[in-house]
matplotlib code that plots the C-alpha trace (Angstrom):
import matplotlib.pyplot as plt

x = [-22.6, -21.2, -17.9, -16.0, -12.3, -9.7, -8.2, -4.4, -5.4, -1.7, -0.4, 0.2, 3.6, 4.9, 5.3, 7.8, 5.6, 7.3, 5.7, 2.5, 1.5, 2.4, 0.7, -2.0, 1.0, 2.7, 1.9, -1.0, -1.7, -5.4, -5.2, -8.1, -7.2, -9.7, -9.9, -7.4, -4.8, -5.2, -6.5, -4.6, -5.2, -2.8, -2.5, -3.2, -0.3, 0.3, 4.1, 5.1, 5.8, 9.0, 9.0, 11.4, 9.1, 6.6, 7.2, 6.6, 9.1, 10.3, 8.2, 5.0, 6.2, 7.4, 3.7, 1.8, 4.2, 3.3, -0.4, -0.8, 1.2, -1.3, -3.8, -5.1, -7.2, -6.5, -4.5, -6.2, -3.3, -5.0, -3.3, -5.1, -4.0, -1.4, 2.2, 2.8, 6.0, 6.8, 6.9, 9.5, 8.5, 9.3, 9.1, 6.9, 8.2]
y = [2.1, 2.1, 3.6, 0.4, 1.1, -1.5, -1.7, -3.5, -4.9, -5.1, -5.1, -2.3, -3.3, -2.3, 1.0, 1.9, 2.6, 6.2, 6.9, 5.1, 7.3, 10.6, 9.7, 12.7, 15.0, 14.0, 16.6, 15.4, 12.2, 11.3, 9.2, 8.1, 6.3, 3.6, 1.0, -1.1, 1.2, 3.2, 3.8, 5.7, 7.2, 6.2, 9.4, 8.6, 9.0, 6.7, 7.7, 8.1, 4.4, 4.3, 5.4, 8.4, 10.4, 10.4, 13.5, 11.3, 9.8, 7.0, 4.3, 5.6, 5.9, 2.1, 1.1, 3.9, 2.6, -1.0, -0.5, 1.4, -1.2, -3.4, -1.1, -0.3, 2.6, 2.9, 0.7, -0.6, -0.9, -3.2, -4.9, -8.2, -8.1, -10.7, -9.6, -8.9, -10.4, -7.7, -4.8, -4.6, -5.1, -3.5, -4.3, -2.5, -4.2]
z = [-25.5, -21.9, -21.5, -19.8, -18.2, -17.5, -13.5, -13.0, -9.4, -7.6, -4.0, -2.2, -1.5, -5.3, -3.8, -1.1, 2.2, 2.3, -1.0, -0.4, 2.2, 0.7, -2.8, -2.2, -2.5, -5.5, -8.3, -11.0, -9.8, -9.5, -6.5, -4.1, -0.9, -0.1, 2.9, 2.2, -0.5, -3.6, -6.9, -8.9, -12.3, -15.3, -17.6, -21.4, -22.3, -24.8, -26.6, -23.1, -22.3, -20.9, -17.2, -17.4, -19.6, -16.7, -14.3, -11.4, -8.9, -10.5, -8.5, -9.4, -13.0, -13.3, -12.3, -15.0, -17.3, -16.9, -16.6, -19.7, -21.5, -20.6, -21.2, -17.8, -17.4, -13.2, -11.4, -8.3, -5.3, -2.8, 0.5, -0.6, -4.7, -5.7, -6.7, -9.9, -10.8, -13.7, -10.7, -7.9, -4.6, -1.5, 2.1, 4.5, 7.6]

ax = plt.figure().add_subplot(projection="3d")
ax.plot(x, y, z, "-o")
ax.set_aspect("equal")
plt.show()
């Protein structure tokens, strides 16, 4: 049986752009950079589901939080992706 993963597709923007371009850095985060943003892997951590039990900043742990709530295996942040209205959003202008 094939070992099938869920992806929460969102827009790059539901990260500050300070923290968006320094996501290689963070401590134990899987991240991969890719043309237009980020994959990012979402820990299975699955009694950690509110976002201050994540030792991440905060940001990042609001959008691991959500994704594994939906079940998300990665979360796929793409400059073309809708907003998701259950994340804040920050501009990048």
């Amino acid at each position: 049986m094939p070992n099938i993963r869920k992806v929460l597709e969102i827009y790059v923007e539901h990260l500050p752009v300070e923290l968006a371009g320094a996501l290689d850095e963070v401590d134990g985060l899987d991240v991969a950079e890719h043309g237009s943003g980020w994959f990012m892997h979402v820990p299975n951590h699955r009694s950690a589901m509110h976002p201050g039990c994540w030792e991440y900043p905060p940001e990042i742990a609001t959008v691991l939080s959500y994704a594994l709530g939906v079940d998300c295996d990665w979360v796929l942040f793409h400059a073309d992706a809708d907003v998701d209205d259950h994340l804040p959003l920050y501009d990048w202008t």
